[in-house]
C-alpha positions, -999 to +999 in steps of 0.1 A: -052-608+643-021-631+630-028-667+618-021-689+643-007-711+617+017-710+591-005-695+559+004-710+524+005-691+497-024-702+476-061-719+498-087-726+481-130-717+480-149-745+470-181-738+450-207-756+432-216-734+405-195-726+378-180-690+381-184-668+351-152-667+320-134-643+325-132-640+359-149-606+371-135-582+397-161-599+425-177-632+430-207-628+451-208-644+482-221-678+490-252-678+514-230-694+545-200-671+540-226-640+544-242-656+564-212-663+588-194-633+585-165-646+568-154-662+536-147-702+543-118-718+524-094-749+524-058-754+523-049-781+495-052-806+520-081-801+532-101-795+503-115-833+495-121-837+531-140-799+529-159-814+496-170-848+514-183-829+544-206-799+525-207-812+488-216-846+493-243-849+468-227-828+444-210-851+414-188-817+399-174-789+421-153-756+412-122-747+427-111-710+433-071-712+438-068-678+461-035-659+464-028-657+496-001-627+494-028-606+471-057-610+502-029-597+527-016-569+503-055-558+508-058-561+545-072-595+550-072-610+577-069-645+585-080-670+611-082-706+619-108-729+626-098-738+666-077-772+664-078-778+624-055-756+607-063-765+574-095-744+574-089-709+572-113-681+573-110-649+558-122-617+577-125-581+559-098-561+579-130-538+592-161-554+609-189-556+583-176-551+553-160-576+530-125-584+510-141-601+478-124-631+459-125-622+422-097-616+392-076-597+414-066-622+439-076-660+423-053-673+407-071-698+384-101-717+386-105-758+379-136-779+375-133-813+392-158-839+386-166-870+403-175-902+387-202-932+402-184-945+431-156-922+432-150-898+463-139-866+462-103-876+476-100-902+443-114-875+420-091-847+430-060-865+424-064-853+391-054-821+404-025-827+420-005-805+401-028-778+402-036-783+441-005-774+454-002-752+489+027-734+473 
């Protein structure tokens, strides 16, 4: 299975941990990605509208900046959330097992924190730079 829409080469997990320095090998999986089957993830676009809508509570989130070409290289596969193609999935390219994000295919990791009164579109300007599709 293709994406149905043009995939960028970096998308990004959202997490609300910190991940471990250095980055190991594999991340576990967050409850709702096992859960679902699949590992849920944001183009740069998408990702303050992803952190309003799950991490509303949360005041500091971490961002894993996935290399798009390194989860292809090892057979992932990637679809679309029907009608909102700024939320890719990522599939295992066999049915019940997993491609894990780790040191081999994130690209860097960045802490974004939100102040009182801020939202997350405000607080991830500083990013900007960072946040790039490309």
């Amino acid at each position: 299975m293709a994406p149905t829409y043009p995939l960028p080469a970096f998308i990004y997990k959202i997490v609300p941990t910190p991940v471990p320095s250095p980055l190991p090998d594999t991340l576990p999986l967050s409850e709702l990605d096992a859960a679902d089957g699949f590992i849920h993830l944001s183009t740069a676009e998408q990702t303050p509208v992803t952190a309003s809508l799950f991490f509303a509570q949360s005041t500091e989130l971490w961002l894993l900046k996935v290399d798009t070409r390194k989860t292809l290289d090892a057979g992932g596969v990637y679809a679309w959330v029907e009608g909102m193609p700024r939320c890719p999935h990522l599939y295992a390219p066999t049915e019940g097992e997993w491609l894990h994000l780790g040191r081999g295919n994130v690209a860097g990791v960045n802490e974004v924190k939100r102040g009182d009164g801020q939202t997350w579109a405000e607080a991830f300007k500083q990013l900007d730079r960072w946040l790039a599709d490309e």
